[in-house]
N, C-alpha and C positions, 0 to 999 in steps of 0.2 A: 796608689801612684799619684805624685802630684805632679802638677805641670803649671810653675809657677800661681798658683794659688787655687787653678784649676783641678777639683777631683775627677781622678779616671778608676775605674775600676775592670781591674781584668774578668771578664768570664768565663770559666771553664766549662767549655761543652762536653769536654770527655778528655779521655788521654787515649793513647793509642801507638804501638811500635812499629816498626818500617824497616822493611831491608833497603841498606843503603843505593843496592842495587837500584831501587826506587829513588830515592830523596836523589842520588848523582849518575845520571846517565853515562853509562860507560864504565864504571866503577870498574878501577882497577885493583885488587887490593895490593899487589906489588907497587903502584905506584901510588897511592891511597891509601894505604894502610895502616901506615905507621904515625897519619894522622886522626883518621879515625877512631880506628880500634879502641881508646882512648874512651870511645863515647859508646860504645857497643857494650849492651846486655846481656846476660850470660844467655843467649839464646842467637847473639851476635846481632842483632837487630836496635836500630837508632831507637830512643823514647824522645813521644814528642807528643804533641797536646792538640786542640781544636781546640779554638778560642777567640770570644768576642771583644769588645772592649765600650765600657757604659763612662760616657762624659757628662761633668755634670757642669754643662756652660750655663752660662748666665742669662743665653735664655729660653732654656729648658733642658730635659735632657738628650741627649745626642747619642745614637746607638751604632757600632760601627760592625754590622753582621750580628746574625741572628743564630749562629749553629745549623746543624742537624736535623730540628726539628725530628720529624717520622721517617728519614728519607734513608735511614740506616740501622734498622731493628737488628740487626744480627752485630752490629757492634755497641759498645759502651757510652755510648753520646745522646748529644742530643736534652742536656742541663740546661742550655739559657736561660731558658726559664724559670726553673728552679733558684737559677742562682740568682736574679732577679727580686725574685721573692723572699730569697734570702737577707737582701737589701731593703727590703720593704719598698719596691716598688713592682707598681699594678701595667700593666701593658699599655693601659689608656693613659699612661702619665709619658709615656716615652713621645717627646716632640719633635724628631726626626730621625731617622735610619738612613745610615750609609752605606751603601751597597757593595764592596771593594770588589768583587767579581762574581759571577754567577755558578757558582763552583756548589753540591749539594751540600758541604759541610759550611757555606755558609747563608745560603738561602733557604734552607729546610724549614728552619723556625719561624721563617716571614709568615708563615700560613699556617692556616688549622686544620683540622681533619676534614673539613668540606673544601678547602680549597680559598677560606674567608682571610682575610687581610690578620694579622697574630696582633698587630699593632694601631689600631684602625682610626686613634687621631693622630699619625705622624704623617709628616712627608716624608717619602722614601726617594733618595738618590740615586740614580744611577748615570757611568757615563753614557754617553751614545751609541757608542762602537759596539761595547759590550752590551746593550739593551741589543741593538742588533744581530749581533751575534747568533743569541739564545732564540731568536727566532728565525734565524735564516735555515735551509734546508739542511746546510752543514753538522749545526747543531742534531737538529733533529735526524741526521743518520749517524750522530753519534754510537758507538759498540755498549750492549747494556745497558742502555736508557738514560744515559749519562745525561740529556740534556733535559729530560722531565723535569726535576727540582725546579728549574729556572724556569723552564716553561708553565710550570702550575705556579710558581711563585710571582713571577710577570704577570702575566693573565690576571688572577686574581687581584694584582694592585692598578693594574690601568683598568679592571670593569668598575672598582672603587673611586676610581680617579686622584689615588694617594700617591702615582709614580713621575718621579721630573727627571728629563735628560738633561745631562750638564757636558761640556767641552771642556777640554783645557782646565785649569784652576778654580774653584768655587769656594767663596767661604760660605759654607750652609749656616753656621751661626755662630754666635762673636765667639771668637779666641780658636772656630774647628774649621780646615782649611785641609778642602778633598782634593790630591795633588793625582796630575798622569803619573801612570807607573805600568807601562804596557810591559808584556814580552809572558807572562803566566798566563793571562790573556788576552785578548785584543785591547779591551778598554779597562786595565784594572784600576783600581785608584788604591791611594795611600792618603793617611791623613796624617794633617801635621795639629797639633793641640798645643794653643799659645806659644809657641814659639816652644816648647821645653821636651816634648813628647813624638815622636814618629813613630805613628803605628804601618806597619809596611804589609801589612795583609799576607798573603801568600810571595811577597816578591823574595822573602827570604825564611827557606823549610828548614836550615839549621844554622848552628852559630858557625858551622865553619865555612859558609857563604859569604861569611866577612872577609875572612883573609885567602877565601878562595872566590871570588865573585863571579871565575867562570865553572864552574859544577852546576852546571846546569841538571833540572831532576827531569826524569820520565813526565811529569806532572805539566810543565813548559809548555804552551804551547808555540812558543817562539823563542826558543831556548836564547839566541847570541842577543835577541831584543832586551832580551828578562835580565841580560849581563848588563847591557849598558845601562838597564835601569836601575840596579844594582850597584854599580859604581856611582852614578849620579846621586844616588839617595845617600849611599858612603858619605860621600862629596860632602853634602849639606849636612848628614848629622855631626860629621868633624868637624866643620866650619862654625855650625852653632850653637857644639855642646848641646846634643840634642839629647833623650835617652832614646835608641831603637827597640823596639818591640815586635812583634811579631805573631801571627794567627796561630803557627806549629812549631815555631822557633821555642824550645823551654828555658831558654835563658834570654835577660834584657840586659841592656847595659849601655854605657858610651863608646862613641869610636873614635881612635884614637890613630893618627897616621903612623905606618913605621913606612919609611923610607918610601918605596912607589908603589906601597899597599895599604890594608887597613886593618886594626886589632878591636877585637870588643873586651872592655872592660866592664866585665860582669858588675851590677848593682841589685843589690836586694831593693826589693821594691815594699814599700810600706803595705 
């Protein structure tokens, strides 16, 4: 993927299918159905991916989520790394990490099997809200242990001292610029790459979140927030011919307005 002369590289942490039921809360198939369906595997379940994305700004390289890591042995993920080294690069070359949310498919990989930093000369981003978050009680009475990932992966980067909170807009480094994009969670972030590229994190789990911006999934945790961050991010990839991408989304492409909505026009990506 390029982003006006800037190389990005998708990572594939794993793939993995989902009842829709999941990805759009409330799923109706009488009233969902007939757009769906379209997209549904002979087992009627959506295919959809984990995935990073490795920038290679100019100055250094930029990592925006880390996978899996360990944090889900009974499914299929859990490659960052792999795919990494498929590129020939070493973890100590990675010169900062962006955090989009603290979600275990995307903080798993931040850390190693003692709990040590995965990437240990970068600085790691994160917003504030969402740093907060993951330690607040909330978190930690999470159902299933839902919020350990982030709590061993935080921990281990502040006793390093490799983690920074950000507010509002940051350009972490020239041409990669960590935008708000709350509503999936508190403090999620999106990155925008030279001007050419919006990686949208989890703010959108399929492509039909484009011309459905209110499907909100189970996954939400502020479902009608996640909406309007979703149209707003619309907004700007239409306005600047942006390409959208996305952590679970399997398809990328531009958005293109139809009348008081928005379409993605699928692009193969280099």
């Amino acid at each position: 993927m390029d982003a006006n002369g800037v190389a990005c590289h998708v990572l594939i942490d794993g793939w993995r299918t989902v009842s829709p039921r999941f990805v759009f809360q409330g799923y109706d198939d009488g009233v969902q159905g007939e757009f769906v369906r379209p997209y549904l595997d002979a087992e009627g379940k959506l295919p959809g991916r984990v995935a990073a994305l490795l920038v290679e700004s100019p100055d250094g390289l930029v990592l925006v989520d880390a996978g899996n890591g360990r944090f889900a042995p009974e499914l299929d993920v859990g490659h960052v790394h792999e795919e990494l080294d498929a590129l020939g690069v070493h973890p100590w070359e990675v010169r900062c990490v962006i955090i989009t949310h603290g979600h275990a498919d995307h903080v798993g990989g931040l850390v190693g099997p003692r709990g040590e930093p995965a990437f240990p000369d970068a600085r790691h981003v994160i917003h504030r809200a969402e740093a907060e978050f993951w330690s607040s009680a909330e978190a930690e009475a999470l159902p299933n242990g839902a919020g350990l990932p982030a709590q061993t992966a935080l921990s281990g980067l502040l006793d390093a001292e490799l983690l920074d909170t950000v507010e509002a807009g940051a350009h972490v480094a020239t041409g990669v610029e960590a935008i708000e994009a709350p509503g999936h969670t508190p403090g999620h972030l999106a990155v925008v790459v030279n001007e050419a590229v919006l990686w949208a994190g989890d703010t959108f789990v399929s492509q039909l979140n484009v011309p459905h911006p209110e499907w909100v999934s189970l996954s939400d945790m502020d479902g009608r927030t996640n909406e309007a961050t979703r149209r707003r991010l619309l907004e700007r990839a239409a306005a600047a011919d942006l390409l959208l991408a996305a952590s679970h989304m399997p398809t990328s492409g531009t958005v293109a307005r139809t009348g008081d909505g928005y379409e993605l026009l699928p692009s193969e990506l280099p």
